[in-house]
C-alpha positions as CSV (number, residue, x, y, z in Angstrom):
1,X,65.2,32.2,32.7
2,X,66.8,30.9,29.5
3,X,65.1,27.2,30.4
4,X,62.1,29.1,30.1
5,X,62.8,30.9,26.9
6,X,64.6,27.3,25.4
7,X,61.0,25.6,26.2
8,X,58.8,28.6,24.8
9,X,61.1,28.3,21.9
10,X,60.6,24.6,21.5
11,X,56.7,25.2,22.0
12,X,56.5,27.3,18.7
13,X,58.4,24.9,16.7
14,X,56.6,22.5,17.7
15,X,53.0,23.0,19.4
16,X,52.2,19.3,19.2
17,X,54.5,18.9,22.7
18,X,52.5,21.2,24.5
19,X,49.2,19.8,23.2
20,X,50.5,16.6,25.0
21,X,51.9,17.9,27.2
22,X,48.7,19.4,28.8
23,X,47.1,16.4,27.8
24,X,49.2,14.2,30.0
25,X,48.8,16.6,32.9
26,X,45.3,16.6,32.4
27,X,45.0,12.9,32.5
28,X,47.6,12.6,35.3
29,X,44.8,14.5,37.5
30,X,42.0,13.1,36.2
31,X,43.7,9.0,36.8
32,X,42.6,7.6,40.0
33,X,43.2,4.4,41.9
34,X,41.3,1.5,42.4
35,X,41.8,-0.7,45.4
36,X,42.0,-4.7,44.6
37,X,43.5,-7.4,46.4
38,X,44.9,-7.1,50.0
39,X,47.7,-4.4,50.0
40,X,47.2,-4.1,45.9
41,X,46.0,-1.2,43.8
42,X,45.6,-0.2,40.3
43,X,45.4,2.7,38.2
44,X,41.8,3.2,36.4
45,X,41.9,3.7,32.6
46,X,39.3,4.6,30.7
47,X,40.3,2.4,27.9
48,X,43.4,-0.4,27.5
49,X,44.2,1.9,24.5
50,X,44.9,4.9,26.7
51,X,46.9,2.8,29.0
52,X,49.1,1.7,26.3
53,X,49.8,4.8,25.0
54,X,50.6,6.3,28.5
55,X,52.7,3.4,29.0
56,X,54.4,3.9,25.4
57,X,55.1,7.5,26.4
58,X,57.6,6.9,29.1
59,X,60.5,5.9,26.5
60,X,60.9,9.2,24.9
61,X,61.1,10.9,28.6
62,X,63.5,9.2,30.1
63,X,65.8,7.1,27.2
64,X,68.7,10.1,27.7
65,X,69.0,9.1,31.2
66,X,69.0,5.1,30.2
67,X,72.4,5.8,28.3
68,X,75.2,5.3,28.7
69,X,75.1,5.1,32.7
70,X,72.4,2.7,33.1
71,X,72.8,0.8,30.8
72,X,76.8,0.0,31.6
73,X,75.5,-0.3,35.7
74,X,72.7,-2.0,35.4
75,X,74.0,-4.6,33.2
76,X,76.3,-5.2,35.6
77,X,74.6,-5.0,38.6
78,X,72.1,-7.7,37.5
79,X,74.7,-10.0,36.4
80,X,76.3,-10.0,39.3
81,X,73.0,-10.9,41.1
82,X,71.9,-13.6,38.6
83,X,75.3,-14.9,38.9
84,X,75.4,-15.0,42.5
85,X,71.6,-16.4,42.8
86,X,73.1,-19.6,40.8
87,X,70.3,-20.1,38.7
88,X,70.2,-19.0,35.3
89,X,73.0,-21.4,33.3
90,X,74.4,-20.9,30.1
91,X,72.2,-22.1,27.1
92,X,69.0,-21.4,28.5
93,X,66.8,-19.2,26.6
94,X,65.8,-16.5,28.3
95,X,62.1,-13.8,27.5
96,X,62.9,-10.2,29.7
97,X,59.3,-8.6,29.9
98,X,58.9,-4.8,29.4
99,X,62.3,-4.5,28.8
100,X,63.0,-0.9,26.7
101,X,66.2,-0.5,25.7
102,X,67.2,-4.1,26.5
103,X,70.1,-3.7,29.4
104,X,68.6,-6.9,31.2
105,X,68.3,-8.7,27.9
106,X,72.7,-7.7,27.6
107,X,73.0,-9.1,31.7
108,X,71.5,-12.4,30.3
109,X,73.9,-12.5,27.4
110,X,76.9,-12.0,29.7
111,X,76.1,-15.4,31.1
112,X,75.8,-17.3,27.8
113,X,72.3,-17.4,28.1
114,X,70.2,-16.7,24.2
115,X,68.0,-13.4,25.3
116,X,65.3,-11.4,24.1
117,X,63.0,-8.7,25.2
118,X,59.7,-7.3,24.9
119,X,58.4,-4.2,25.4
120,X,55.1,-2.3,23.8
121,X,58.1,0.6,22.9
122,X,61.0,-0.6,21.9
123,X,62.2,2.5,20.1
124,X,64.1,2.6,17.0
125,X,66.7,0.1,15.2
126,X,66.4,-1.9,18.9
127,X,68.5,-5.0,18.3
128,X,67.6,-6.4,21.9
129,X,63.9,-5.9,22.5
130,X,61.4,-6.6,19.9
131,X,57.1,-5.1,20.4
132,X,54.8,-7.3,22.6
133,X,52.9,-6.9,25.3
134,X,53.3,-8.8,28.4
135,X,49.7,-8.9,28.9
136,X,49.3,-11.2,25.8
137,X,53.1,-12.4,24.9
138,X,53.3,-13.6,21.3
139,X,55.2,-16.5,21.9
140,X,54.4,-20.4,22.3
141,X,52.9,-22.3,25.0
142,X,55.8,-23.5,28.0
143,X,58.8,-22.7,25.7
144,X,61.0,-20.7,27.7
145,X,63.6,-21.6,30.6
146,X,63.8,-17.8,32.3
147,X,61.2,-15.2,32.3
148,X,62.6,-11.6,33.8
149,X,60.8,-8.8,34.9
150,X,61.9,-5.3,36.6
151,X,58.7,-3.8,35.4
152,X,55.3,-5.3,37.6
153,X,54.5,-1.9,38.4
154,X,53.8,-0.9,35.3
155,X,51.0,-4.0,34.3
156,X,47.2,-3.1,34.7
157,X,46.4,-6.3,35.0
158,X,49.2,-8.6,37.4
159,X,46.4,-11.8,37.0
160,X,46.6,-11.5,33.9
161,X,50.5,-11.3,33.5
162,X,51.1,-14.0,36.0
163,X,48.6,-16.2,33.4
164,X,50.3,-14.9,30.5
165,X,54.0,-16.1,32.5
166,X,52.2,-19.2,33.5
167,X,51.6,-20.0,29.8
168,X,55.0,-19.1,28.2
169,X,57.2,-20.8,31.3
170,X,58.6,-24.6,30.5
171,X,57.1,-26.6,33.5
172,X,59.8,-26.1,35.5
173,X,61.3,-22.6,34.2
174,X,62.6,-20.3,36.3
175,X,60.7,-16.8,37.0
176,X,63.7,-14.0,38.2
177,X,61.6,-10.3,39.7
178,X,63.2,-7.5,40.7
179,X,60.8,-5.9,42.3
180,X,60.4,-2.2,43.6
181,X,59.5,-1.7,47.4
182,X,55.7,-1.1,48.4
183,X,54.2,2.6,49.1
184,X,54.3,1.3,53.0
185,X,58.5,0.6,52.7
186,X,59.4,3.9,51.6
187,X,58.6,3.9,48.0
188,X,56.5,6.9,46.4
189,X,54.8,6.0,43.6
190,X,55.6,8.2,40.3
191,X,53.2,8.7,37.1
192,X,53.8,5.9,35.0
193,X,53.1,3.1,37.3
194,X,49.9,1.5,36.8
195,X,50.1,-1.6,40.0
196,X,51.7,-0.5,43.3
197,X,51.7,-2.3,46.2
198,X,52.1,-1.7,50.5
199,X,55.0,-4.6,50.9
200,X,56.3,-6.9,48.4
201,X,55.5,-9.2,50.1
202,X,51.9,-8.6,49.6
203,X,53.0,-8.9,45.3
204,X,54.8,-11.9,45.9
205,X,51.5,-13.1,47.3
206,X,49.9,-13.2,44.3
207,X,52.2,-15.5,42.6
208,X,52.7,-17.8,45.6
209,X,48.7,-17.9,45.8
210,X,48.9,-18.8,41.7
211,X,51.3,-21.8,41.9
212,X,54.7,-20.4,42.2
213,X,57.1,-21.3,44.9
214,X,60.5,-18.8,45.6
215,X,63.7,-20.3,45.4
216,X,65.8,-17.3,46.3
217,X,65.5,-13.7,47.3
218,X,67.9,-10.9,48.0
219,X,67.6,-7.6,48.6
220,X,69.3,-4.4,46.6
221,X,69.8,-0.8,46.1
222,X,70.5,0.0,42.5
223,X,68.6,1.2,40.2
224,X,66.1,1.5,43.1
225,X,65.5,-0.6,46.3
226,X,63.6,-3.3,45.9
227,X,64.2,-7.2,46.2
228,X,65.3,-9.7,43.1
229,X,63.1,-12.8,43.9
230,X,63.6,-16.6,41.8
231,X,60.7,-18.3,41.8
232,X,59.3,-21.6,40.0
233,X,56.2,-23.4,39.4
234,X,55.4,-26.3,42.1
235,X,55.8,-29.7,40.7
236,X,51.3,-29.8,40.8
237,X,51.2,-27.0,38.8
């Protein structure tokens, strides 16, 4: 009862939450999903705008449960994973896609690696992750060593990232996922994510089909299961 009262409270001070809140509900029902490739869906849009701002939303929802816990495990978790996959060397530089408060862009400093991150909500005074969107990343043609991304599921448009990572990655760069499982290995898909897929194998696909080859892949449990795949370009490509 006094969660109810605290959020009827918070309504009157400030009515803009539950305008947005119904909003988000309301859009939540009204989203559906629109088969593509084999094993590969999307969430339907009505403009890119309103899928940015969805995606933008997620920050202020869950950033009290990114610190301090996740952000102390996590950067040690992935560490330890880039450190045992024996590919990412000190001095490379390193772009982490959709990266929020920047924990990955902290693993890749633990291994002497210069780091920055992306995201299209940063937050505030973020001295880790600067705005961009991974769908059209700001920075030059094939000038990066390492690109790193925990966050597929949340593109609308995985062609169009893989091009966008295609573009950015040095000839023979390195491309580290950590990818979440598929709706058909247990994983149930939540509000924010705008790509799911049945295996991911059937992601990895994509990028195999698109010039990349993997290097090395390992399964884990934390923050969620999934599978933290290396992959590069073919020599060809």
């Amino acid at each position: 009862m006094s969660s109810l009262i605290k959020k009827i409270e918070l309504g009157i001070k400030e009515p803009r939450l539950v305008i947005d809140y119904f909003l988000n509900k309301f859009n939540r029902e009204q989203r559906k999903w629109i088969e593509g490739e084999s094993g590969i869906k999307k969430k339907e849009y009505k403009t890119y705008q309103e899928y940015l701002d969805h995606q933008k939303s997620k920050l202020d929802k869950i950033k009290d449960g990114l610190r301090p816990t996740y952000d102390i495990q996590y950067r040690l978790e992935l560490k330890n994973r880039l450190k045992e996959q024996s590919i990412v060397q000190p001095g490379m530089n390193v772009l982490c896609l959709a990266a929020r408060i920047g924990t990955e862009v902290k693993s890749f400093f633990d291994l002497g690696c210069f780091a920055i991150g992306i995201d299209i909500n940063p937050g505030v005074d973020n001295k880790y992750v600067v705005y961009g969107d991974f769908h059209a990343i700001q920075f030059s043609d094939h000038s990066v060593d390492v690109i790193f991304s925990n966050s597929l599921d949340h593109a609308l448009d995985l062609n169009q990232l893989i091009k966008e990572i295609k573009r950015v990655l040095k000839p023979r760069g390195f491309l580290v996922l950590e990818i979440v499982r598929g709706t058909e290995e247990g994983y149930a898909i939540g509000d924010y994510e705008a790509s799911a897929w049945e295996k991911i194998d059937d992601l990895l696909d994509l990028f195999l089909k698109s010039g990349f080859e993997i290097v090395k892949k390992v399964n884990f449990e934390y923050p969620w299961p999934g599978q933290h795949v290396s992959l590069r370009l073919k020599m060809n490509q």
